[in-house]
VEXDREN-2710 file (C-alpha; in Angstrom, 1 decimal):
% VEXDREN-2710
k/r/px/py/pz
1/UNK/-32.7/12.2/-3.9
2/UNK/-32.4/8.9/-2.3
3/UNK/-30.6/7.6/-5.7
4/UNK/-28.2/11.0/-5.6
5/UNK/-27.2/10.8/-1.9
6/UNK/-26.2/6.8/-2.5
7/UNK/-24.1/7.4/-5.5
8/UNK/-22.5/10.2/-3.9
9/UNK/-21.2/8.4/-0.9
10/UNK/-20.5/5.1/-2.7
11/UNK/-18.0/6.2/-5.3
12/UNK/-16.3/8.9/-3.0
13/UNK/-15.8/6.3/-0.1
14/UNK/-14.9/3.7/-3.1
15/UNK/-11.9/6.5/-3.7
16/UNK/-11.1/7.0/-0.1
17/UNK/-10.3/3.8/0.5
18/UNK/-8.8/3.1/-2.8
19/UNK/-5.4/4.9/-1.6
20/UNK/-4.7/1.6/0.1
21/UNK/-4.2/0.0/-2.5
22/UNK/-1.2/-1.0/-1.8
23/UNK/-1.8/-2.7/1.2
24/UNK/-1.0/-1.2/4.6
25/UNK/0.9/1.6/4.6
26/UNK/4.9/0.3/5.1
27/UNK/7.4/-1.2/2.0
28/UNK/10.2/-3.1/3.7
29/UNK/11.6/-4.3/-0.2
30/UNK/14.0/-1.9/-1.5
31/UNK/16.9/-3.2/-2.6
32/UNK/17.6/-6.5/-4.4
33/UNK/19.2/-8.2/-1.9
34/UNK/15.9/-8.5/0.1
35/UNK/14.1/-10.1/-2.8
36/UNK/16.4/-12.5/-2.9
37/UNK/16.7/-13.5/0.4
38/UNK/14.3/-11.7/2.2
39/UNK/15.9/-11.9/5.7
40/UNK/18.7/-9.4/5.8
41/UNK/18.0/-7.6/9.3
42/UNK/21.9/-8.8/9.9
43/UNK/23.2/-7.5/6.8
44/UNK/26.7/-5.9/6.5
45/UNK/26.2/-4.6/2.7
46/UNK/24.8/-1.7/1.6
47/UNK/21.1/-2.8/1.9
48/UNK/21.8/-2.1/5.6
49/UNK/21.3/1.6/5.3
50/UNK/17.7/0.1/5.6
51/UNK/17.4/-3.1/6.7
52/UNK/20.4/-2.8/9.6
53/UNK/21.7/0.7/10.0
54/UNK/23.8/-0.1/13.1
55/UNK/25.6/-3.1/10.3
56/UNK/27.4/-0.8/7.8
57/UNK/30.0/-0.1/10.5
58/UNK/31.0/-3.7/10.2
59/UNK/30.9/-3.6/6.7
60/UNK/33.1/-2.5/3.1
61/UNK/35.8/0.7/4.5
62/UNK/34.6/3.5/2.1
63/UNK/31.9/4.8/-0.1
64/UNK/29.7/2.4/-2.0
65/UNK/26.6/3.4/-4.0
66/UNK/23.4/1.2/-5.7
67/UNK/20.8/1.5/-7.8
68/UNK/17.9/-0.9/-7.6
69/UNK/14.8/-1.5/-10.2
70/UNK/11.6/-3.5/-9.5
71/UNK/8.7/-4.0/-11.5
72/UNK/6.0/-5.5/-9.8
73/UNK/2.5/-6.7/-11.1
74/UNK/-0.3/-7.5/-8.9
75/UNK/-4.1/-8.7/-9.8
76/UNK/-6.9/-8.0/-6.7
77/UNK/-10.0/-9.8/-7.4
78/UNK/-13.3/-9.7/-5.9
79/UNK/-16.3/-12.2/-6.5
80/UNK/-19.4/-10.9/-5.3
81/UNK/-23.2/-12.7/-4.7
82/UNK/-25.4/-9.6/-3.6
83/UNK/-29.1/-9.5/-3.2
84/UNK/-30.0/-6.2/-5.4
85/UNK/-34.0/-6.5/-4.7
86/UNK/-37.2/-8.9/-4.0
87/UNK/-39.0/-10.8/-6.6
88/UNK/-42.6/-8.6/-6.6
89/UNK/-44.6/-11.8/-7.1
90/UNK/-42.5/-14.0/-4.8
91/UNK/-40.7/-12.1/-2.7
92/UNK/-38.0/-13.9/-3.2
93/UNK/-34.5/-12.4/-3.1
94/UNK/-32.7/-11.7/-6.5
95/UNK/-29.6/-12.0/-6.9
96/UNK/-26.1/-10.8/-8.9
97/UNK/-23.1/-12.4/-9.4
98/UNK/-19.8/-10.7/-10.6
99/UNK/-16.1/-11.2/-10.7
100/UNK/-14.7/-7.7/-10.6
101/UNK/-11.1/-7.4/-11.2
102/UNK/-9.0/-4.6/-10.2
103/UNK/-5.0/-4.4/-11.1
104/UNK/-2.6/-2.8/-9.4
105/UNK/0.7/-2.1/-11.0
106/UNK/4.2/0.7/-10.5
107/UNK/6.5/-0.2/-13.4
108/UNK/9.1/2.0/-12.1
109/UNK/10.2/1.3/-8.7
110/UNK/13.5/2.9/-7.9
111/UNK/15.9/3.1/-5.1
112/UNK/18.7/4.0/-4.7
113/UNK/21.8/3.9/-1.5
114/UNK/24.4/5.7/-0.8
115/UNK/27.4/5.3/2.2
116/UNK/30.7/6.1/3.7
117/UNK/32.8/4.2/6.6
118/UNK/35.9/5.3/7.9
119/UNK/37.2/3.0/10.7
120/UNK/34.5/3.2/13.6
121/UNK/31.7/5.3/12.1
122/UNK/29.9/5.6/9.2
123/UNK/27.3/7.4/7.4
124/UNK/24.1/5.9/4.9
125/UNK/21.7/7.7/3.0
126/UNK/19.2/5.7/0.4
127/UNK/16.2/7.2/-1.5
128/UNK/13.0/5.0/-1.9
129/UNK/9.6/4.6/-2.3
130/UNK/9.1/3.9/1.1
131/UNK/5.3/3.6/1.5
132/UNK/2.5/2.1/-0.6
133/UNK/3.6/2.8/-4.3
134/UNK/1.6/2.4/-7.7
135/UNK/-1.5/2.7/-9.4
136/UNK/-5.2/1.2/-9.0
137/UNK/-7.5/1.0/-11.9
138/UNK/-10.9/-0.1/-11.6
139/UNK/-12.8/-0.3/-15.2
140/UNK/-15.9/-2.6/-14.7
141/UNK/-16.9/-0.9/-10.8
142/UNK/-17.1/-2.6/-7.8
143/UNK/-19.9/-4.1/-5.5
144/UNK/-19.6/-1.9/-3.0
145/UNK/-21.0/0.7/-6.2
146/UNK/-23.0/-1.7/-7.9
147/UNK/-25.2/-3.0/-4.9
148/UNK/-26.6/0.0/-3.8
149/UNK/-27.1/1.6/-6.9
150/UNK/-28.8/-0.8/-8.3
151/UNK/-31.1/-1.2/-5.3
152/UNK/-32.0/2.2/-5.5
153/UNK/-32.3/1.7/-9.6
154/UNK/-34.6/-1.2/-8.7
155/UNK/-37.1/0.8/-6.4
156/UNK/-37.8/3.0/-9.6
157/UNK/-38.6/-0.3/-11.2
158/UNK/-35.1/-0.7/-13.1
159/UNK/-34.2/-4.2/-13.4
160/UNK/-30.5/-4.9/-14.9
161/UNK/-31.4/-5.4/-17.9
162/UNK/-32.8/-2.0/-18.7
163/UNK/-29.3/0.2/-17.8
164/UNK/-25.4/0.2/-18.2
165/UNK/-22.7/1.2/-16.8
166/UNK/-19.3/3.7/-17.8
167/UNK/-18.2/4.0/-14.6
168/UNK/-13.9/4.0/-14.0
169/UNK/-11.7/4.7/-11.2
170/UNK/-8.1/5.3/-10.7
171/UNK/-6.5/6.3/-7.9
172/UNK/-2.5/6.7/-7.5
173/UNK/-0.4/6.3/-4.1
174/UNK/3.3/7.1/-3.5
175/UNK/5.5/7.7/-0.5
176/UNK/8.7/8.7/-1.2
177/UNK/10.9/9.3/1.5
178/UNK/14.7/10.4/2.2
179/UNK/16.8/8.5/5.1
180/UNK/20.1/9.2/6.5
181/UNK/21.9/7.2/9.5
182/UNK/24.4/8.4/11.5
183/UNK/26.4/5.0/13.2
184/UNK/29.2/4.2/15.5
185/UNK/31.1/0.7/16.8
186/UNK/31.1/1.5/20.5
187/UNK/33.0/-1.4/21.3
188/UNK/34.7/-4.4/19.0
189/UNK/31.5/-6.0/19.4
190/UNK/29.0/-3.1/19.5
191/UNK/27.9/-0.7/17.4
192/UNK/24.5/1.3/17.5
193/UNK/23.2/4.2/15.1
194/UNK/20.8/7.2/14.7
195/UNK/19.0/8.5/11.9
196/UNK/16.1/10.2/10.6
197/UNK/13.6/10.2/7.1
198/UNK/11.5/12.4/5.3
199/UNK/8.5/11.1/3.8
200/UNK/6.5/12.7/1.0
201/UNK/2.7/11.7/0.2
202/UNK/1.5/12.2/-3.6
203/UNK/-1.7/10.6/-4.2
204/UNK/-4.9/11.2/-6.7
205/UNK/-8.4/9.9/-6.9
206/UNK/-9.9/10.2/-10.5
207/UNK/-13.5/8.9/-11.3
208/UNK/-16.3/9.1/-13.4
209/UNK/-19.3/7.1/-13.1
210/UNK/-22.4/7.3/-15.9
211/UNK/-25.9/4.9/-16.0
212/UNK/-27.6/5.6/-19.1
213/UNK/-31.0/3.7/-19.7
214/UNK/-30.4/0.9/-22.7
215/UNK/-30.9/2.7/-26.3
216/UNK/-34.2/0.7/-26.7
217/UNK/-35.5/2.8/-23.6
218/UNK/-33.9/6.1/-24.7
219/UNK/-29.8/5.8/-23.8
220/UNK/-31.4/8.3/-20.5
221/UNK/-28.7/9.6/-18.4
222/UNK/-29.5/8.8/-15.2
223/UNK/-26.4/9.4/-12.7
224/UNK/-23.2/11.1/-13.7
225/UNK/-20.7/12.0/-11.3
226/UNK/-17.1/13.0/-11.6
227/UNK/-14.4/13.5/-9.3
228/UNK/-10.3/14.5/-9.1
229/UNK/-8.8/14.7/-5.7
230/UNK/-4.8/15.4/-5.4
231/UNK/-2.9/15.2/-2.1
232/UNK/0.3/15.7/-0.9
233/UNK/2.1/16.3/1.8
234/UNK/4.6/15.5/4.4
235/UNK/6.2/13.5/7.6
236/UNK/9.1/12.9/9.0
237/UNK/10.0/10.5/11.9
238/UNK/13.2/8.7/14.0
239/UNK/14.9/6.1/13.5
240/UNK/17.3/3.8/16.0
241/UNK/19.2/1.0/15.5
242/UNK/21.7/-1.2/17.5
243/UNK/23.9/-4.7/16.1
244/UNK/26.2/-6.7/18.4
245/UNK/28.4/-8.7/16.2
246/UNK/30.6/-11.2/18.2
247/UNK/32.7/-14.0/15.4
248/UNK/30.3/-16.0/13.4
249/UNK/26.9/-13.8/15.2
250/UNK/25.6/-11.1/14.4
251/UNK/22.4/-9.6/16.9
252/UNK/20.5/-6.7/15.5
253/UNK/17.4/-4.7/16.1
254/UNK/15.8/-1.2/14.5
255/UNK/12.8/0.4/15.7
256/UNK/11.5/3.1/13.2
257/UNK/9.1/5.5/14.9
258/UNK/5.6/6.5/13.6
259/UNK/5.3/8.9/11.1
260/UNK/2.4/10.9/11.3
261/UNK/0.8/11.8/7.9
262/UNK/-2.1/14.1/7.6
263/UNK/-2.7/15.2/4.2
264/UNK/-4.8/17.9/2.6
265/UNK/-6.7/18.0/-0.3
266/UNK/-6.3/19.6/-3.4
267/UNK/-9.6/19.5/-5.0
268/UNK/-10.1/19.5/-8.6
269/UNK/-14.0/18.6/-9.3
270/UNK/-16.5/17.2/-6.9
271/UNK/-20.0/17.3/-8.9
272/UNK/-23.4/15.2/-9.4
273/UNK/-26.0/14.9/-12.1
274/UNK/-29.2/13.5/-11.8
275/UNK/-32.4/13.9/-13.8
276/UNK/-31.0/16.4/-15.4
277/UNK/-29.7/19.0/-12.5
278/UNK/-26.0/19.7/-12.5
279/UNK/-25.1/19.7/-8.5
280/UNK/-21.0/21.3/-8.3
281/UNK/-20.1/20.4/-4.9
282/UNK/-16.4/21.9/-5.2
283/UNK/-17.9/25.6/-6.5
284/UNK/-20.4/25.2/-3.6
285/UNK/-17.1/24.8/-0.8
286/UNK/-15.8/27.6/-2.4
287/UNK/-18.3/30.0/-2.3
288/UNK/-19.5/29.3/0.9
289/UNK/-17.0/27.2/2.8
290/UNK/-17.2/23.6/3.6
291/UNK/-19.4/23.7/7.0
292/UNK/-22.3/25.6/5.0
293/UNK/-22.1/23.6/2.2
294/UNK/-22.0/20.2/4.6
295/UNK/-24.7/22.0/6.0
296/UNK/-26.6/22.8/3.1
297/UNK/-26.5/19.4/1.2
298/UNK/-27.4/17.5/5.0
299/UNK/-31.0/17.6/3.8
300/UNK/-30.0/15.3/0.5
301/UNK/-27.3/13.2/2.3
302/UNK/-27.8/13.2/5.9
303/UNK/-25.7/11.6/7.9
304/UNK/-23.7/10.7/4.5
305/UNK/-22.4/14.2/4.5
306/UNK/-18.9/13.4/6.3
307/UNK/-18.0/11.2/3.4
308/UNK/-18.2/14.1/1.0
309/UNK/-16.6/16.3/4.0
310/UNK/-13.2/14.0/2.8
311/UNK/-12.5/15.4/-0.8
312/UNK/-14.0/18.9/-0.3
313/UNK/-11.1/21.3/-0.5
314/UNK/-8.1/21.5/1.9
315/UNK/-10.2/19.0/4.0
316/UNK/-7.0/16.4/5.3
317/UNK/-6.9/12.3/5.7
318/UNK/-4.5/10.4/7.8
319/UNK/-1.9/7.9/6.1
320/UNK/0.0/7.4/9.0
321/UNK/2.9/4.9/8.8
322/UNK/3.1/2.8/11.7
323/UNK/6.2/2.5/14.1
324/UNK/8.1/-0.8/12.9
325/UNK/9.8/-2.9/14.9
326/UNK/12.7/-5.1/13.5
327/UNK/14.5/-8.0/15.1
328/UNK/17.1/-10.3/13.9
329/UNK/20.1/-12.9/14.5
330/UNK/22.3/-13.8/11.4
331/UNK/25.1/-16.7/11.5
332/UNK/27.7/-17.8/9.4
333/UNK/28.3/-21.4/9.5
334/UNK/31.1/-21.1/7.2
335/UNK/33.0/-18.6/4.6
336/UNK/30.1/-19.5/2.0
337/UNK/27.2/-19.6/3.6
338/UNK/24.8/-17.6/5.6
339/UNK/21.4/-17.7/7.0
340/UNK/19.3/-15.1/9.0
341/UNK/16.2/-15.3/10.5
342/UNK/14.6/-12.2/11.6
343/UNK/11.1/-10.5/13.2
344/UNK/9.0/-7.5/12.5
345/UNK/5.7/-6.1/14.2
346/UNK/4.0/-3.0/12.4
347/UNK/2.0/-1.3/15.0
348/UNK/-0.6/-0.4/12.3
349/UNK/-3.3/-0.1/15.1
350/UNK/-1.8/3.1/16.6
351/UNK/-1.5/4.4/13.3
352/UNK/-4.1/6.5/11.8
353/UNK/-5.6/5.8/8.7
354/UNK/-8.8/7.3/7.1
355/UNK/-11.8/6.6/8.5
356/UNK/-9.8/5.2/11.9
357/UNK/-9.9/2.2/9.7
358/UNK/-7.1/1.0/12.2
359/UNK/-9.7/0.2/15.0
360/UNK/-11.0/-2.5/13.6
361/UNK/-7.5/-4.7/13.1
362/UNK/-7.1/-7.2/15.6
363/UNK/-4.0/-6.8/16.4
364/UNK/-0.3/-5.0/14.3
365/UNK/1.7/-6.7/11.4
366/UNK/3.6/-9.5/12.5
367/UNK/6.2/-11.0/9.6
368/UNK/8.1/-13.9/10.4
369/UNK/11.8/-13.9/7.9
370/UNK/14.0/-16.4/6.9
371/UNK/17.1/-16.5/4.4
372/UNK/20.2/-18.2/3.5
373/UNK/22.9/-17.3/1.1
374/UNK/25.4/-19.2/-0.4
375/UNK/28.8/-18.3/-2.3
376/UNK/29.0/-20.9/-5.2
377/UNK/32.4/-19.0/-5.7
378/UNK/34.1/-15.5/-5.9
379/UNK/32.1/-14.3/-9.0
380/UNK/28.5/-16.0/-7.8
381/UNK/26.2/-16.0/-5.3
382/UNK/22.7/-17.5/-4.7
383/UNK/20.4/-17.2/-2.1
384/UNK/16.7/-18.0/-1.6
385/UNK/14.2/-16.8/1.9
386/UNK/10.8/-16.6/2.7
387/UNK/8.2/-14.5/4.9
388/UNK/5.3/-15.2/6.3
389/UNK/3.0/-11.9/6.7
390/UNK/0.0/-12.1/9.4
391/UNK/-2.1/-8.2/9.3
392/UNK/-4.9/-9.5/12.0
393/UNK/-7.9/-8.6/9.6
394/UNK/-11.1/-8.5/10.5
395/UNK/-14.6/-8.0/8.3
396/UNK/-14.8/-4.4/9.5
397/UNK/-11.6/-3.4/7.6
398/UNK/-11.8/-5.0/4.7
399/UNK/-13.7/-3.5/1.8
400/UNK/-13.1/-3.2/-1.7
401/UNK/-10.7/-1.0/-2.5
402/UNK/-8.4/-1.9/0.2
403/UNK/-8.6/-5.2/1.5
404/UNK/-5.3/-7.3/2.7
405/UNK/-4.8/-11.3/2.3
406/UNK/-2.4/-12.9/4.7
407/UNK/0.1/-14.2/2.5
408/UNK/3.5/-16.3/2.1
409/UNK/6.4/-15.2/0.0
410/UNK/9.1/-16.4/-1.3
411/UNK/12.6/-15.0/-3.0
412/UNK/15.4/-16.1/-4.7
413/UNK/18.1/-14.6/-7.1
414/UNK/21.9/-14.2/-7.3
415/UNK/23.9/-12.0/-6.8
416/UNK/27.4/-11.5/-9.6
417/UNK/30.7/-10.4/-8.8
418/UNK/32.2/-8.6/-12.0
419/UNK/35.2/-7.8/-9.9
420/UNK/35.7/-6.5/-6.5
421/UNK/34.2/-3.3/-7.5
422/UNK/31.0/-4.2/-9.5
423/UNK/28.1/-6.2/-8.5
424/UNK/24.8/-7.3/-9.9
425/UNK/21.4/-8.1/-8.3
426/UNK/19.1/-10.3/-10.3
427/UNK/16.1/-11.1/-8.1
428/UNK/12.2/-12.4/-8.0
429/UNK/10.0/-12.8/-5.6
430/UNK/6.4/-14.4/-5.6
431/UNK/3.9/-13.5/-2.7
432/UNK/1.2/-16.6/-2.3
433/UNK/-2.4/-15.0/-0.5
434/UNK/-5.1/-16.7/1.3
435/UNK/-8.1/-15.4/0.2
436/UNK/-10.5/-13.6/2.7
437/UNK/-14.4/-14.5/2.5
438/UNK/-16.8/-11.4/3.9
439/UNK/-20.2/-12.2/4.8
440/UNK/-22.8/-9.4/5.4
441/UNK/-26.3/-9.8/5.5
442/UNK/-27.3/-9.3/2.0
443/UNK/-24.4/-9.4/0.1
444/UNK/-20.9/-12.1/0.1
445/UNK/-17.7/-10.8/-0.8
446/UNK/-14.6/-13.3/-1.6
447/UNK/-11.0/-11.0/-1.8
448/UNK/-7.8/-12.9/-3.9
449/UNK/-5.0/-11.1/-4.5
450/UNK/-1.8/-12.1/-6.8
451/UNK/1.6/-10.6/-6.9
452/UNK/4.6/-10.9/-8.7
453/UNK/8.0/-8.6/-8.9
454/UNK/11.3/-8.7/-10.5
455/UNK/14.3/-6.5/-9.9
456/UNK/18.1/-5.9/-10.7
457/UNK/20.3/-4.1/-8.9
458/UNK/23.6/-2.7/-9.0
459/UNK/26.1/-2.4/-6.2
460/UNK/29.6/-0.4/-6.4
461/UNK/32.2/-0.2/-4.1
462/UNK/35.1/2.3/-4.4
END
């Protein structure tokens, strides 16, 4: 039972936590502009529906659409040294060694923008994949599976070589969300601007995990367990922005207000084998509701039980997004060329997340931005930024499924002027990680991460 209450909690709080995949909850990259310069808190186009709501009143008189594509690829390793058991003639620790490598990938990432100015006030809409976004596959485990099974596989006298694994894990997070902006030049140098987005969670947790004995000993099934989670649902929160544009300067700041997700689960299968016995944890909620069956299976999992409470059905998770705070001051030093620097702080730490994961971060997001553009001449532009991302990480949130690197990133692209009408985004960032070493008493845990994205985009202007 010992064995059954172990894999039970491992591989559903593997999936819990695998719904951060992306990272921490908040994109700030959707159109192509931002990949390309990265720094556009000051920005009159039409990326300012996000990045500068209060901008677009300074910006093209009329409506003006575009459509933006990114692919982005990203690799999240983990090497692992974990003690598994004790030598029985020694005593001496034995170890195991793996690289496990997890990838991470959205082939599809869309957005599009939308907005209309008429002398002092203007309206912008965009459509995005505002939070998280992508897939996670897992299809060699992790340690945070491997070590305690295979302790508990151990203490029936199970070394390594006597078992295998067919164990994989998929998990899928998007949040889309919907944003319009309502703005107004209050004065020739002031202009400020409301607005609002709805946000909408779709997320699943797929897994299977199987240990047969080696054929020489039988091909024994020893553990199976299979679960499929959906959830979805939705939030919605305020947005304000203000932009003080005086000759050559342009001011700006947007503060996006916390959006409080809490999401219920739409549970598929939730079931356990071992030795034999068939355990269906989902038919058991059903029939008797989720207290009695916590209650019923405390005497196998004990004090494990409120890991399982997650993915019973219509049992709900926080995803909060955290309020974001954006600051920025963008200059022209002449005709052609532009530069911005700009702030944000994500304050992930009054944001709920599963588990109150959120405790253990020392402190929010804080991003540091800088870009510079450059008209070569009416048909092309080029421009090239950087970002600097600090998440105050701590041991106690990190784990495998969803740990974060402090990273540097860097963008560049350009940007083509068909005619006056018809532009084209052709971007690619790179994100460099430092890689985060976890030491805990029996195992170490070294987290690298790698990402890359391309994009185009297209811009129209009526």
């Amino acid at each position: 039972m010992r064995m059954k209450k172990t894999i039970i909690f491992t591989l559903l709080f593997l999936l819990a936590l695998a719904t951060q995949a992306g990272g921490l909850m908040t994109n700030t990259n959707y159109h192509g502009a931002f990949n390309r310069m990265m720094a556009r808190g000051a920005s009159k186009e039409i990326d300012a529906i996000y990045s500068n709501p209060a901008g677009l009143v300074w910006g093209h008189e009329g409506w003006q659409i575009s459509f933006n594509w990114q692919g982005p690829t990203q690799n999240r390793d983990i090497d692992a040294n974990f003690i598994y058991g004790q030598d029985p003639q020694t005593g001496a620790p034995l170890y195991f060694s793996k690289h496990y490598n997890g990838q991470a990938s959205a082939p599809f990432v869309p957005a599009l923008f939308a907005s209309y100015k008429h002398d002092r006030w203007a309206i912008g809409a965009m459509i995005g994949i505002v939070g998280s976004g992508g897939f996670v596959k897992y299809d060699e485990g992790l340690p945070m599976f491997d070590q305690p099974l295979m302790g508990m596989l151990f203490q029936r006298g199970l070394t390594p070589n006597m078992y295998g694994f067919d164990s994989q894990v998929k998990g899928k997070q998007y949040i889309y969300g919907g944003q319009v902006n309502f703005n107004y030049r209050i004065t020739n140098h002031l202009s400020a601007a409301v607005g609002f987005r709805a946000n909408y969670y779709d997320g699943y947790y797929r897994g299977h995990v199987n240990v047969n004995t080696i054929p020489a000993l039988g091909n024994q099934r020893l553990v199976g367990l299979q679960l499929d989670c959906d959830q979805r649902g939705w939030g919605f929160n305020p947005i304000i922005s203000i932009n003080y544009h005086y000759k050559k300067l342009t001011l700006a700041a947007k503060y996006e207000f916390r959006t409080k997700l809490n999401i219920p689960n739409s549970t598929n299968a939730l079931a356990v084998e071992m030795s034999g016995r068939n355990i269906d944890v989902k038919a058991m909620a059903e029939n008797l509701g989720n207290e009695a069956t916590l209650t019923a299976l405390s005497s196998s999992m004990g004090s494990m039980t409120d890991k399982v409470s997650a993915f019973l059905p219509d049992e709900k998770t926080r995803y909060d997004m955290p309020a974001l705070l954006t600051v920025a001051a963008g200059f022209e030093f002449t005709p052609k060329l532009r530069a911005t620097v700009e702030y944000h702080f994500f304050d992930d730490k009054n944001a709920k997340m599963a588990g109150d994961r959120q405790k253990e971060l020392k402190h929010g997001t804080h991003e540091i931005l800088a870009g510079v553009e450059y008209d070569i001449n009416k048909t092309l532009t080029i421009s090239a930024g950087g970002q600097r991302t600090d998440y105050g990480l701590s041991d106690g949130y990190q784990s495998n499924t969803s740990f974060a690197c402090d990273s540097y990133s860097v963008g560049f692209g350009a940007a083509i002027n068909v005619n006056e009408h018809l532009r084209f985004n052709l971007t690619y960032f790179w994100t460099m990680y430092s890689d985060y070493t976890k030491q805990m008493a029996t195992s170490t845990e070294t987290y690298s991460r790698t990402n890359r994205v391309f994009g185009l985009g297209v811009d129209y202007k009526f």
